[in-house]
Legacy VTK file of the C-alpha trace (Angstrom):
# vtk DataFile Version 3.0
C-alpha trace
ASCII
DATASET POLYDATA
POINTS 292 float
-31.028 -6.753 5.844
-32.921 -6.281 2.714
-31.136 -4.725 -0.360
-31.762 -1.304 -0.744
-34.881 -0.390 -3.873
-34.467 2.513 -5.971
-37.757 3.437 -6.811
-38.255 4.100 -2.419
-34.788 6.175 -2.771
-36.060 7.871 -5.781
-39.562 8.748 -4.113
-37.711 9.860 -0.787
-35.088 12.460 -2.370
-37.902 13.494 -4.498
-40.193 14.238 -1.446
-37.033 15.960 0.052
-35.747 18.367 -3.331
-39.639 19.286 -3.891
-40.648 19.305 -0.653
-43.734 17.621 -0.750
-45.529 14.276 -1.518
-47.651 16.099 -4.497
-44.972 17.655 -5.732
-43.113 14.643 -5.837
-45.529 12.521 -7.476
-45.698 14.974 -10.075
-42.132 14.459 -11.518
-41.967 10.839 -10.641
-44.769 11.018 -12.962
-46.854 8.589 -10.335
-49.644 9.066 -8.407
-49.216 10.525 -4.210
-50.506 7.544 -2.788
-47.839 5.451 -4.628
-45.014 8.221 -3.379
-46.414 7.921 0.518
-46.208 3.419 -0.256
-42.813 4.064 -1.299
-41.831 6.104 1.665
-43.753 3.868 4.090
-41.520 0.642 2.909
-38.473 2.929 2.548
-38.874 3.578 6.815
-40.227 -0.059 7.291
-37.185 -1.907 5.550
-34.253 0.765 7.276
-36.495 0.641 10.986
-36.410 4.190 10.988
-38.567 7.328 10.445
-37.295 9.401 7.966
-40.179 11.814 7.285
-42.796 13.566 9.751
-45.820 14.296 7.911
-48.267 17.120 8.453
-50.985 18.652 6.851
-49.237 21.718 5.944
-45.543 21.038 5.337
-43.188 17.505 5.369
-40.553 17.663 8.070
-37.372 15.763 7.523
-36.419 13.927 10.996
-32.848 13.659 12.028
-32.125 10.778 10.504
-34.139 11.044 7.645
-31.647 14.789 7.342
-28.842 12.661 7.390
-30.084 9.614 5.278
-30.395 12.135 2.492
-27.064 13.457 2.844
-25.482 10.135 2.297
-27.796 9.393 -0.784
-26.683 12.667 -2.485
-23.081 11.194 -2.149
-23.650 7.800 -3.181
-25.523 9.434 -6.519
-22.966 11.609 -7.158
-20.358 8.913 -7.281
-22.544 6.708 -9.320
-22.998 10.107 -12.043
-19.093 10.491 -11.683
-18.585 6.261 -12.753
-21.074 6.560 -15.239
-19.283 9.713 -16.814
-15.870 7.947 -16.806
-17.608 5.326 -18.391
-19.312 6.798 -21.068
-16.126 9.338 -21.812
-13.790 6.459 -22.256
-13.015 5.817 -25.463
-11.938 1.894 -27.111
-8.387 2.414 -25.806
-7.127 5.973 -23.986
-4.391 8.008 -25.537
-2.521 10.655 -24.787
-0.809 12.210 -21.656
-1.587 12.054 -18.155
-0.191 14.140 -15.748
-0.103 11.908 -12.131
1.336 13.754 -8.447
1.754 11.065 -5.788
3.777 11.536 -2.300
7.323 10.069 -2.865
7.446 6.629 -1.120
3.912 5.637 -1.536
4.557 6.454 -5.220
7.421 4.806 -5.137
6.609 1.395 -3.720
2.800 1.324 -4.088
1.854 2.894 -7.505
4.777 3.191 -10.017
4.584 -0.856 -10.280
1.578 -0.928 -11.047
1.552 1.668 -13.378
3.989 -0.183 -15.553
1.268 -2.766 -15.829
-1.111 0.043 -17.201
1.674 1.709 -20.048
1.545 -1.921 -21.363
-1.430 -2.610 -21.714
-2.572 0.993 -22.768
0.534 1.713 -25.513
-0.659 5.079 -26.868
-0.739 6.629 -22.795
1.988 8.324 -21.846
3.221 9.367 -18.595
4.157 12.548 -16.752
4.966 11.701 -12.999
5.726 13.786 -10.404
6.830 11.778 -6.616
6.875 14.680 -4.637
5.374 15.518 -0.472
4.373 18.625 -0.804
0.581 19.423 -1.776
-0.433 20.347 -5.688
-3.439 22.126 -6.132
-4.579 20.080 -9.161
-6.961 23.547 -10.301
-3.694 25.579 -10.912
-0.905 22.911 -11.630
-2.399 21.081 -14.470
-1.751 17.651 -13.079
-4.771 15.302 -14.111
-4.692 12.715 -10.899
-3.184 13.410 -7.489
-2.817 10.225 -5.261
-3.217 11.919 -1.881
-2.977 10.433 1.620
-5.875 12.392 2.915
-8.711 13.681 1.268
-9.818 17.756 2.053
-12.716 18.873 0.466
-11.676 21.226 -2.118
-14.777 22.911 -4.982
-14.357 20.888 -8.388
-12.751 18.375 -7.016
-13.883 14.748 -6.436
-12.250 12.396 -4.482
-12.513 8.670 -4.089
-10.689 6.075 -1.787
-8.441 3.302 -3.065
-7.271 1.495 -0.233
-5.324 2.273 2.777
-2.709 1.337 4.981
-1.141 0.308 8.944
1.815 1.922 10.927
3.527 0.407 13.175
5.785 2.084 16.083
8.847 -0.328 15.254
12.727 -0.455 16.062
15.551 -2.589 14.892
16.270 -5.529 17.228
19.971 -4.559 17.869
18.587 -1.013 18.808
16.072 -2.768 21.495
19.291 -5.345 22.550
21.408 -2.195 23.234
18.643 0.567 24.696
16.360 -1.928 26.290
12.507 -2.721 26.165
9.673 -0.674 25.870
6.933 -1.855 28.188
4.385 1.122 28.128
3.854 4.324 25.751
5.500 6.800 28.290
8.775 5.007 28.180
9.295 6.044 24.692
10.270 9.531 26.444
13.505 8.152 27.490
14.249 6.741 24.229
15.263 8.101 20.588
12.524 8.515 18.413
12.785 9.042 15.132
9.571 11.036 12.554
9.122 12.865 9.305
10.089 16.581 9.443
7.379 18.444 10.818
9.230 21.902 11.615
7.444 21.789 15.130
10.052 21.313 17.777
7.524 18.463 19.439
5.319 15.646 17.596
2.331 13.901 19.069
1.937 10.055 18.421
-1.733 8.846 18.819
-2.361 5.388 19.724
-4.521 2.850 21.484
-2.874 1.260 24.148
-4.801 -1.299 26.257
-8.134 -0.040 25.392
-7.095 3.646 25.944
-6.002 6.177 23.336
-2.813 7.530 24.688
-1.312 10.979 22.783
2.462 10.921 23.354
4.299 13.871 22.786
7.820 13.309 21.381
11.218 15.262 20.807
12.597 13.487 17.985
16.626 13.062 18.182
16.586 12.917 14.553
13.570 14.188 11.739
14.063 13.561 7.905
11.802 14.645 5.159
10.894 11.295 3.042
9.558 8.123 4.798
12.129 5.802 2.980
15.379 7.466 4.652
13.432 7.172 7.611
13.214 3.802 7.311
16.832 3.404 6.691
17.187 5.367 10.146
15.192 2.864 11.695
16.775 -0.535 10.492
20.731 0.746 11.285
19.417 0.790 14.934
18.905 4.631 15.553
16.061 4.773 17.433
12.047 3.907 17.798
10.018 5.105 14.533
6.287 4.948 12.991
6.633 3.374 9.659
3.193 2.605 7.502
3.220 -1.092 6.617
4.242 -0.528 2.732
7.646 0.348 3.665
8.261 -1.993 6.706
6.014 -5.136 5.983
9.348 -6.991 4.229
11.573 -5.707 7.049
9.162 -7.076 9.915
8.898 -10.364 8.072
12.703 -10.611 7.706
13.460 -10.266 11.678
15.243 -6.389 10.827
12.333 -4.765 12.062
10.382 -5.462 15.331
6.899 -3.952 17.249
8.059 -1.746 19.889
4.827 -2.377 21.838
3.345 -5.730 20.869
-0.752 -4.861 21.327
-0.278 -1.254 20.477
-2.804 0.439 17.793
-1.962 2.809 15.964
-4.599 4.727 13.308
-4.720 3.408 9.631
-4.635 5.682 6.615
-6.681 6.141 3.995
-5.394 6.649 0.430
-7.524 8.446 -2.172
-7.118 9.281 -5.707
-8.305 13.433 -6.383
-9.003 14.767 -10.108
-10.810 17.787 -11.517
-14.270 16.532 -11.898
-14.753 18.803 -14.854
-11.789 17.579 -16.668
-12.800 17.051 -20.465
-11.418 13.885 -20.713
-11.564 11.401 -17.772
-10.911 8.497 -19.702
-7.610 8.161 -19.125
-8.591 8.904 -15.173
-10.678 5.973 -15.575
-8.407 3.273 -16.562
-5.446 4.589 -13.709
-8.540 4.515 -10.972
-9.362 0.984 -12.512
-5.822 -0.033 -11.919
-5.465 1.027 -8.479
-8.547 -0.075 -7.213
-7.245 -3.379 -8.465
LINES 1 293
292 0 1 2 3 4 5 6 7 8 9 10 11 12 13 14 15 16 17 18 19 20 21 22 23 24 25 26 27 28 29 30 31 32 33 34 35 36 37 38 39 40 41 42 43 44 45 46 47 48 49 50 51 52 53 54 55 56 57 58 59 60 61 62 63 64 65 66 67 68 69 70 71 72 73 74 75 76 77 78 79 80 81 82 83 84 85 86 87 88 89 90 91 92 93 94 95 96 97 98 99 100 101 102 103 104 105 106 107 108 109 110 111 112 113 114 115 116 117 118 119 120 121 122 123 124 125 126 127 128 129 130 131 132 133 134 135 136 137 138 139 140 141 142 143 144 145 146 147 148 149 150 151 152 153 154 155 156 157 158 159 160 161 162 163 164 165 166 167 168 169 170 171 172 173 174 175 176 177 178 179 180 181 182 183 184 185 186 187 188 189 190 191 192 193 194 195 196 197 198 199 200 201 202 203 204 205 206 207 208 209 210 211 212 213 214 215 216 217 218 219 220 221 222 223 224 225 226 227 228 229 230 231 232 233 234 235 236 237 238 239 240 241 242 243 244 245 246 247 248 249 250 251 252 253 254 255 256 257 258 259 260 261 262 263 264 265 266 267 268 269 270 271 272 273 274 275 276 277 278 279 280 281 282 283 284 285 286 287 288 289 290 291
């Protein structure tokens, strides 16, 4: 596929915001017939029509509705990196407030961010490992790393990795309760989750090409994934863990796949800050970091 040309991007939004070719060509600054050549290669080069053209009016199709949608995103992400860029200064300072859940924090972004106080001596830190959700509009935090992303006005978001789970047991635990050969066995076994304060959970997984919803009463519920994990290695009971707390244990032999084959969703993990925050320079250099 070829790569994608500005100038044909430019010319389509333009068409779109001003609703015309004329129009267009008037704040590109070009002439109409060099707008409509644009357009023409934009449709040829993506194989689809993007624009229906009449004599009175210009009719976005379907896709071409949706085609702009995705440009206005990519545009506003490339405004947002060139802000961070041109607000950083030759070396940050000063403090930054971070909120992260507790044992993603914990394992995934407080190493790293010992890496980032050396190398940036005059930032300081103010961290808060915590599960429950910070408005970052009212709390004054600067950066929230978030395992899911809500829309929220003011308040950009952008993803920096993500992660497995797996639906895992200790061996002895297996030894002593036996095998689980299909998803609705795990009814007759002790399951293990995060506190929900529902009496019932559902697990959502693929299971030989089907995506099975299993509905659960955990024996036991805690509230922070890392004492769940300890749960699930002293043997009591069948758990999901994401792979940054269990990866060690499964390589070790203290942690086995319940269901060998199973699928279970990943998650996404985004970093959220005010996007009219004075100073994002200091946001720039901890998104740098854990992009890395």
């Amino acid at each position: 596929m070829k790569k994608a040309n500005l100038s044909e991007v430019e010319a389509f939004l333009a068409v779109v915001d001003r609703r015309g070719f004329g129009a267009a060509a008037r704040e590109l600054g070009v002439t109409q017939s060099t707008v409509s050549r644009r357009i023409a290669a934009l449709e040829q080069r993506i194989g689809r029509r993007l624009v229906e053209r009449t004599t009175r009016r210009v009719v976005l199709t379907e896709t071409g509705l949706a085609y702009a949608d995705e440009l206005r995103d990519v545009l506003m992400r490339l405004e947002n990196a060139e802000a961070r860029v041109q607000a950083r200064p030759a070396e940050p300072e000063g403090l930054l407030r971070i909120t992260m859940p507790t044992a993603y924090g914990r394992v995934c972004v407080l190493p790293r961010l010992a890496g980032l106080a050396e190398r940036y001596p005059r930032l300081r830190f103010e961290l808060d490992l915590s599960d429950r959700y910070v408005d970052l509009l009212d709390s004054g935090f600067d950066v929230a790393v978030r395992l899911a992303a809500p829309p929220q006005s003011g308040i950009d978001t952008e993803k920096i990795g993500s992660f497995g789970l797996h639906l895992c047991a200790s061996p002895g635990y297996l030894a002593r309760r036996g095998p689980v050969s299909d998803p609705s066995n795990l009814a007759a076994h002790d399951c293990l989750a995060l506190r929900t304060y529902a009496p019932r959970v559902d697990w959502r997984m693929t299971w030989q090409d089907r995506i099975v919803n299993i509905e659960i009463t955990p024996r036991m519920t805690v509230s922070d994934m890392t004492a769940l994990r300890e749960l699930t290695l002293a043997g009591a009971g069948v758990a999901v863990l994401p792979s940054y707390v269990a990866s060690a244990d499964f390589a070790a032999g203290r942690l086995v796949d319940v269901l060998p084959g199973l699928i279970l969703p990943s998650i996404d993990v985004f970093v959220a800050y005010p996007r009219h925050r004075s100073d994002l320079s200091k946001v720039a250099v901890l998104l740098d970091e854990l992009r890395g």
